[in-house]
SESENU-326130 format. One record per residue (C-alpha): chain; x, y, z; residue number from 0. Coordinates in Angstrom, 3 decimals, padded with zeros to 6 digits. Layout:
+--------+----------+----------+----------+-----+
| chaine |       c1 |       c2 |       c3 | num |
+--------+----------+----------+----------+-----+
|      A |        X |        Y |        Z | NUM |
...
+--------+----------+----------+----------+-----+
***
This chain:
+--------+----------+----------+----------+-----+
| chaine |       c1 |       c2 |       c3 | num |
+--------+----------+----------+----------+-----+
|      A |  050.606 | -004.989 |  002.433 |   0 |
|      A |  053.756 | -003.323 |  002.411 |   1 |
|      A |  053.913 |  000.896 |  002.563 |   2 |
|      A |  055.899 |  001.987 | -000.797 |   3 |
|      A |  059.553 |  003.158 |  000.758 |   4 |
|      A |  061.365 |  006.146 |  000.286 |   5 |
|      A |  063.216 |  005.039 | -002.951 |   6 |
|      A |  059.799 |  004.386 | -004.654 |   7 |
|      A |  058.031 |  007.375 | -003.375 |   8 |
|      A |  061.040 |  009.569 | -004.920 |   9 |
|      A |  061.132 |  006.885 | -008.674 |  10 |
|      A |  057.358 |  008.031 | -008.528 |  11 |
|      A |  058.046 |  012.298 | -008.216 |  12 |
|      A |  055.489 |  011.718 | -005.393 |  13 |
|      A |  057.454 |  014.508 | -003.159 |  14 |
|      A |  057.089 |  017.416 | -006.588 |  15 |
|      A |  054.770 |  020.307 | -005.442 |  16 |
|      A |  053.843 |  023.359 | -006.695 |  17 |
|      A |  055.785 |  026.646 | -006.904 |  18 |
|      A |  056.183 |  028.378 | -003.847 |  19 |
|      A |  053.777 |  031.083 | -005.047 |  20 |
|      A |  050.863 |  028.528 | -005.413 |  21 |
|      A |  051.261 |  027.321 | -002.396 |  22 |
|      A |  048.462 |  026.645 |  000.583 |  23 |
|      A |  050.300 |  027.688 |  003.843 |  24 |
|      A |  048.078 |  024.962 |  006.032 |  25 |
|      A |  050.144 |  022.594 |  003.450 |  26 |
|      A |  053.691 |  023.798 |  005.811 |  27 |
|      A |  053.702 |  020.795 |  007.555 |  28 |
|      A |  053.917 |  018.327 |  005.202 |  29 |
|      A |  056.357 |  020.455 |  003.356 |  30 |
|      A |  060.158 |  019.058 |  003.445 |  31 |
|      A |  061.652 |  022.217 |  001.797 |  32 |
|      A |  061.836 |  024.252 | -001.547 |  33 |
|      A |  063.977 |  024.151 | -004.100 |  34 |
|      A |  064.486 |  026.462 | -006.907 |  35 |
|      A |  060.779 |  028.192 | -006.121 |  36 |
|      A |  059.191 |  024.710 | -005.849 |  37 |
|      A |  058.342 |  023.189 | -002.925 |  38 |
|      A |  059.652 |  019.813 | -001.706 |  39 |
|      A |  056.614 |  017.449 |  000.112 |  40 |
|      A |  058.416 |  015.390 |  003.376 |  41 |
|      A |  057.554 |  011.892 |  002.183 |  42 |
|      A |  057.991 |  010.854 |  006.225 |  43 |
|      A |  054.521 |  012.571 |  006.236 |  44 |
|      A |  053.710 |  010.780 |  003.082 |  45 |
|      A |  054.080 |  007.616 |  004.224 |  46 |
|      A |  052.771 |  008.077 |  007.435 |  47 |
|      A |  049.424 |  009.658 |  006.116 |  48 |
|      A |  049.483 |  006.363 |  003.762 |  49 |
|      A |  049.279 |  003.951 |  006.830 |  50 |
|      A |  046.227 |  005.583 |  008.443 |  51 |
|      A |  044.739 |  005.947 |  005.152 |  52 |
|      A |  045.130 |  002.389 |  004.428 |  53 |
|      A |  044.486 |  000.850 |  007.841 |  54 |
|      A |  041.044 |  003.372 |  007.457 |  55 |
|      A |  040.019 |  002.133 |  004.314 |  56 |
|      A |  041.103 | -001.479 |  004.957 |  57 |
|      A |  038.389 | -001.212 |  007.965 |  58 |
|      A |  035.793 |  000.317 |  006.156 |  59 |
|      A |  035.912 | -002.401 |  003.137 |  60 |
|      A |  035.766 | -005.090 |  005.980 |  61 |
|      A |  032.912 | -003.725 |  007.511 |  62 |
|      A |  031.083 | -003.665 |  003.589 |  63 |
|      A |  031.231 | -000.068 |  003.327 |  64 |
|      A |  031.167 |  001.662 | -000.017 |  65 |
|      A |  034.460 |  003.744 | -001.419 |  66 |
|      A |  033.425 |  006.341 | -004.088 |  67 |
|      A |  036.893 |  007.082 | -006.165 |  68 |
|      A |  036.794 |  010.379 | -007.688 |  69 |
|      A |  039.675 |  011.246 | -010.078 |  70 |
|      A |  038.284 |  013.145 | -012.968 |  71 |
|      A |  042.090 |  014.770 | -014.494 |  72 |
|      A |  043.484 |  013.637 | -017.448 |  73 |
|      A |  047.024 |  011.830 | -016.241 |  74 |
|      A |  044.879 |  009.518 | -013.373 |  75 |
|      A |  041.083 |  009.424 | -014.527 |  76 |
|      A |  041.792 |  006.029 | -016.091 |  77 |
|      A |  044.023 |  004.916 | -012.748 |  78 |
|      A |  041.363 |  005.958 | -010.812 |  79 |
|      A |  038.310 |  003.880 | -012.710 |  80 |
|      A |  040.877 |  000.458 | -013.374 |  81 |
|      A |  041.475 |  000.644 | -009.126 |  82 |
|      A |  038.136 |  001.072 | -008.617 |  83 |
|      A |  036.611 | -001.928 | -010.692 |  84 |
|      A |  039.411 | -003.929 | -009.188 |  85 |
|      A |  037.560 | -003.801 | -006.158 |  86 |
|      A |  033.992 | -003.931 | -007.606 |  87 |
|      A |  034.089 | -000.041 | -005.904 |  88 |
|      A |  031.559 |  003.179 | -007.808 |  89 |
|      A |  033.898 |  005.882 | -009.130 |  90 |
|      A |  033.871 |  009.082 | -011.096 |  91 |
|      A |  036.426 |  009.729 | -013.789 |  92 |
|      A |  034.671 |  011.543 | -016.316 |  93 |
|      A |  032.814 |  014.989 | -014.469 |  94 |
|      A |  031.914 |  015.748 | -011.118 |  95 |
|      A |  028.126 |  016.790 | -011.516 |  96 |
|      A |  026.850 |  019.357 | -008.903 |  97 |
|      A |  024.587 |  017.134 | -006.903 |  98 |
|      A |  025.562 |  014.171 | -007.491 |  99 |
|      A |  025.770 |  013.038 | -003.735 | 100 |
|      A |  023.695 |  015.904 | -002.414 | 101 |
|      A |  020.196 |  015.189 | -004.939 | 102 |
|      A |  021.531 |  011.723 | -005.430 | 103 |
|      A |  017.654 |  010.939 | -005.948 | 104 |
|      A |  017.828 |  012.758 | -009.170 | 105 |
|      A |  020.967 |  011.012 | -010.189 | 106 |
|      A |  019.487 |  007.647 | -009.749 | 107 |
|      A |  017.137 |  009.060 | -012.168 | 108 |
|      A |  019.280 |  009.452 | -014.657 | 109 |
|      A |  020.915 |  006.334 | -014.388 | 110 |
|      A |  017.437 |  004.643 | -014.960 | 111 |
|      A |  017.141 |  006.439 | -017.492 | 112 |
|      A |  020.589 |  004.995 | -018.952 | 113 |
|      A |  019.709 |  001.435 | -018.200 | 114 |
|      A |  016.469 |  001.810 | -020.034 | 115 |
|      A |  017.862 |  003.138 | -023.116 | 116 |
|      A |  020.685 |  000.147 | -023.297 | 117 |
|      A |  018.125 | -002.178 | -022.781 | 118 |
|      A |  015.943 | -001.009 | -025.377 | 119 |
|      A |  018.855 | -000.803 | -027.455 | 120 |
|      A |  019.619 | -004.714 | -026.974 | 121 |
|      A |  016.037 | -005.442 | -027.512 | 122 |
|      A |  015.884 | -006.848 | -030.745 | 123 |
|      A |  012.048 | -005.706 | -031.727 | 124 |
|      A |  013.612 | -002.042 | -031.997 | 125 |
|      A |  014.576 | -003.253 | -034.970 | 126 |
|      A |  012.593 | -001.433 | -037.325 | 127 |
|      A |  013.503 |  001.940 | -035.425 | 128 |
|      A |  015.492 |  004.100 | -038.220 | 129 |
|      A |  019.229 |  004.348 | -038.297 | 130 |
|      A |  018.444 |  007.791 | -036.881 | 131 |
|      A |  016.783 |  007.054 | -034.418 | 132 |
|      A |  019.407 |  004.177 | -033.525 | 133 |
|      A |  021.940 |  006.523 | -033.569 | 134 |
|      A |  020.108 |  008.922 | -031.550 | 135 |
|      A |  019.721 |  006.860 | -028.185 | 136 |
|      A |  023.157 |  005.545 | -028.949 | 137 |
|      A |  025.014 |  008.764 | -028.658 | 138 |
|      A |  021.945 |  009.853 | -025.389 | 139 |
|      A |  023.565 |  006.480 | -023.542 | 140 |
|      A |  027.028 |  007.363 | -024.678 | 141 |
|      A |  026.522 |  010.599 | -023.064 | 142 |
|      A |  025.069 |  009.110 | -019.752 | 143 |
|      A |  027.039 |  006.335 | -019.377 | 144 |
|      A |  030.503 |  008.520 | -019.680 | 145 |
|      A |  029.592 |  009.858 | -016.788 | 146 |
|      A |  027.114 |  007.905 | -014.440 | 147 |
|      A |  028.721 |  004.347 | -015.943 | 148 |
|      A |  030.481 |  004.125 | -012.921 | 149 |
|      A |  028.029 |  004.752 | -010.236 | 150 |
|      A |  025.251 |  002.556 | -012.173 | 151 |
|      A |  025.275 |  000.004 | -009.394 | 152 |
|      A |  025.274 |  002.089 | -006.455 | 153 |
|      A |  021.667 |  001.877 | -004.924 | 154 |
|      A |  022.817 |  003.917 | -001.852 | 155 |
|      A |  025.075 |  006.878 | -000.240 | 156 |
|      A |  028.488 |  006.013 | -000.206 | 157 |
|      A |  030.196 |  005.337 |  003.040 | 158 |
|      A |  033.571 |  007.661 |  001.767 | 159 |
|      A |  035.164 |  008.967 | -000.706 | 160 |
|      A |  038.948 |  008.640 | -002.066 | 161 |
|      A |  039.824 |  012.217 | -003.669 | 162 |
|      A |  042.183 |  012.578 | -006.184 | 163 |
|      A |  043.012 |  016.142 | -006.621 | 164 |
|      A |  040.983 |  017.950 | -004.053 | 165 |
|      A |  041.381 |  021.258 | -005.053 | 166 |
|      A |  039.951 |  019.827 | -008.766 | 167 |
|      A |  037.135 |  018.025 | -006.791 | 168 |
|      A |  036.217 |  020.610 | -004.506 | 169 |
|      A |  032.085 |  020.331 | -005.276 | 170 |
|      A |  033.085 |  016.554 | -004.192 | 171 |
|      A |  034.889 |  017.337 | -001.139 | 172 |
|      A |  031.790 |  019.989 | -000.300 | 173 |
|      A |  029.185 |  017.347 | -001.285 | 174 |
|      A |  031.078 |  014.359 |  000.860 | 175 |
|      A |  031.681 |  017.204 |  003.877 | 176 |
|      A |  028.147 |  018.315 |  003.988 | 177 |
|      A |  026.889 |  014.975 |  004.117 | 178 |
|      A |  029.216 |  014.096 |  006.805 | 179 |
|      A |  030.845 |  011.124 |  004.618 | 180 |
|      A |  034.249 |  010.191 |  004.976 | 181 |
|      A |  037.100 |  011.685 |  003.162 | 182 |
|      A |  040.461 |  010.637 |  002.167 | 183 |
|      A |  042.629 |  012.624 | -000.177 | 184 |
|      A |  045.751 |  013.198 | -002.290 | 185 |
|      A |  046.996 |  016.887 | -001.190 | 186 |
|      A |  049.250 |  018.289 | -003.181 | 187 |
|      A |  051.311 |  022.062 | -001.692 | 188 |
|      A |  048.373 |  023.883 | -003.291 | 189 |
|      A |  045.692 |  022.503 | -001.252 | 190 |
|      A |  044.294 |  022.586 |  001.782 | 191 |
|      A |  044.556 |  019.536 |  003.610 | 192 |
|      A |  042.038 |  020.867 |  006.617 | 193 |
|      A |  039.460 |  020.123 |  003.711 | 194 |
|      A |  039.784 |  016.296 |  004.302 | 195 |
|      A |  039.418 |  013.775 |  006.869 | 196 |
|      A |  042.361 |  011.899 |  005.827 | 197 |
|      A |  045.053 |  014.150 |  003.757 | 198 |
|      A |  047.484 |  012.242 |  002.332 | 199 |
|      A |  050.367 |  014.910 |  000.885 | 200 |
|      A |  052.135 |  013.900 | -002.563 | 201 |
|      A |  051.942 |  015.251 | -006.184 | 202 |
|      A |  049.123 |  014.804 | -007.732 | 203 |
|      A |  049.420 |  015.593 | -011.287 | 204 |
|      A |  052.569 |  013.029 | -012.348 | 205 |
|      A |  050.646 |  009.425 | -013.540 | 206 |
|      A |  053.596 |  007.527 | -011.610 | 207 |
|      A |  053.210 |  009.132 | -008.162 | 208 |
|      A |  049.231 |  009.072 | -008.745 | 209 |
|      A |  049.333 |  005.315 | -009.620 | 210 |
|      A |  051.606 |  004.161 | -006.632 | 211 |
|      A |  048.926 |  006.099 | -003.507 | 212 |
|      A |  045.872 |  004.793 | -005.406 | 213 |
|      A |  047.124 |  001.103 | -005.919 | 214 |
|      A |  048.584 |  000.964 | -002.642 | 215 |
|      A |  044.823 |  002.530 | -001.364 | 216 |
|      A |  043.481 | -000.069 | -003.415 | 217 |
|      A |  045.059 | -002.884 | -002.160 | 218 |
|      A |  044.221 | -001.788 |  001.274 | 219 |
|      A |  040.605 | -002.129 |  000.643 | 220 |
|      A |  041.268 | -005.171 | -001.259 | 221 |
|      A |  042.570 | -007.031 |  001.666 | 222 |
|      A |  039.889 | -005.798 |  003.965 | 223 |
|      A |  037.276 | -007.346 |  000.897 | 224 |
|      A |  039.529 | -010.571 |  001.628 | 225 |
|      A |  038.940 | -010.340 |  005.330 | 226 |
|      A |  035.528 | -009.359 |  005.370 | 227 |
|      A |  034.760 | -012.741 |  002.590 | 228 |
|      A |  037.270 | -014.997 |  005.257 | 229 |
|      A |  034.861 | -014.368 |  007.962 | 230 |
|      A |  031.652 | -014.561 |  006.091 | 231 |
|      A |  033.331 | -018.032 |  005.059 | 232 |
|      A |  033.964 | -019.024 |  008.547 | 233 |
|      A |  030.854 | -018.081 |  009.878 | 234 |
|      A |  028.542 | -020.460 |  006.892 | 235 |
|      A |  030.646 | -023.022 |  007.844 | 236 |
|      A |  030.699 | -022.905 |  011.829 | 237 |
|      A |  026.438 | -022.576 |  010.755 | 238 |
|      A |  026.318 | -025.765 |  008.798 | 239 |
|      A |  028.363 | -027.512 |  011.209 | 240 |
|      A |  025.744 | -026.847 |  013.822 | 241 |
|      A |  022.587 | -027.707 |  011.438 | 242 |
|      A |  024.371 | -030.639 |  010.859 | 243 |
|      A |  025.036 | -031.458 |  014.630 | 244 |
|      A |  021.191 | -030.931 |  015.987 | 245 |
|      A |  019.870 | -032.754 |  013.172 | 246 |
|      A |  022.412 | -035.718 |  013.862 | 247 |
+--------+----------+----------+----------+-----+
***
């Protein structure tokens, strides 16, 4: 996997922060300089903050940990979801609900709640219901399935979370900190990066510089998947090849 280089960090805008009077002062490390009142994000730090991030979440997928994505902001909610169904990962892209990690026993409610009603709605003796009714339950699993659709299959806790926007997702970030869950995050100048496990500093609101971190994030976790399936492979096989020696 190779770490995006200078000349594709800049094609992205991934080193564009905020004016200087939005700024986070924790964020002056990872800031290169500013330029006409904006400040200018050192994309050394970027890509440095990319390799642990990556080698992190690389680990974690081989060890069959979950990866919650949370990107709920218009230019990188739909980056966000397509990454994380690449890697058959939960994610968030519609709304972050208060509780959804701290009463996550609620939550599951709800998402029973949404598998019921589309099973009843692909049950064919509902039939006779009235178009109203139809109608009704169709616009209840909209509803629930815009926003728990992507955390239907996940039975347990997460093992992390990968943050787009933290300042946007800060009921995430509390939720994730409180529970003592892993945290890796894009950190744009008006942010605090102490907030995270794992900051990773780069703009956050242009779709180019938000698609490069995530893919390359995902890709990270999608060769630890690869690693994790090698040795599962390796291991069935060394197994059969010793059922098949002792009963030789």
């Amino acid at each position: 996997m190779q770490t995006p280089s200078h000349k594709e960090l800049l094609d992205a805008g991934c080193h564009f922060g905020h004016m200087k009077r939005k700024w986070n002062p924790k964020m002056s490390p990872y800031i290169f300089m500013e330029r006409k009142g904006i400040h200018v994000i050192d994309l050394n730090r970027t890509r440095e903050s990319l390799e642990e991030a990556g080698k992190v979440l690389r680990q974690m997928a081989k060890s069959g940990k979950k990866i919650l994505f949370v990107g709920t902001k218009k230019q990188g909610c739909a980056i966000v979801a397509e990454a994380a169904k690449s890697v058959n990962m939960p994610y968030v892209s519609d709304r972050w609900l208060g509780g959804m990690l701290t009463n996550f026993s609620t939550i599951r409610q709800s998402i029973r709640k949404m598998q019921k009603t589309q099973s009843m709605l692909n049950d064919t003796t509902l039939e006779n219901i009235t178009k109203k009714e139809r109608l009704m339950m169709e616009r209840s699993h909209s509803k629930l399935d815009r926003v728990f659709g992507g955390i239907a299959q996940l039975n347990r806790l997460p093992n992390a979370l990968l943050i787009l926007d933290i300042s946007r997702e800060h009921l995430a970030v509390a939720e994730a900190t409180r529970l003592n869950l892993k945290t890796i995050g894009i950190v744009d100048t008006n942010s605090d990066p102490t907030k995270v496990d794992f900051a990773i500093p780069a703009n956050d609101d242009a779709s180019k510089s938000i698609s490069l971190i995530i893919n390359y994030l995902t890709e990270a976790i999608r060769e630890g998947l690869e690693e994790r399936n090698k040795a599962k492979d390796e291991k069935d096989n060394r197994e059969a090849k010793t059922a098949t020696q002792e009963g030789a």
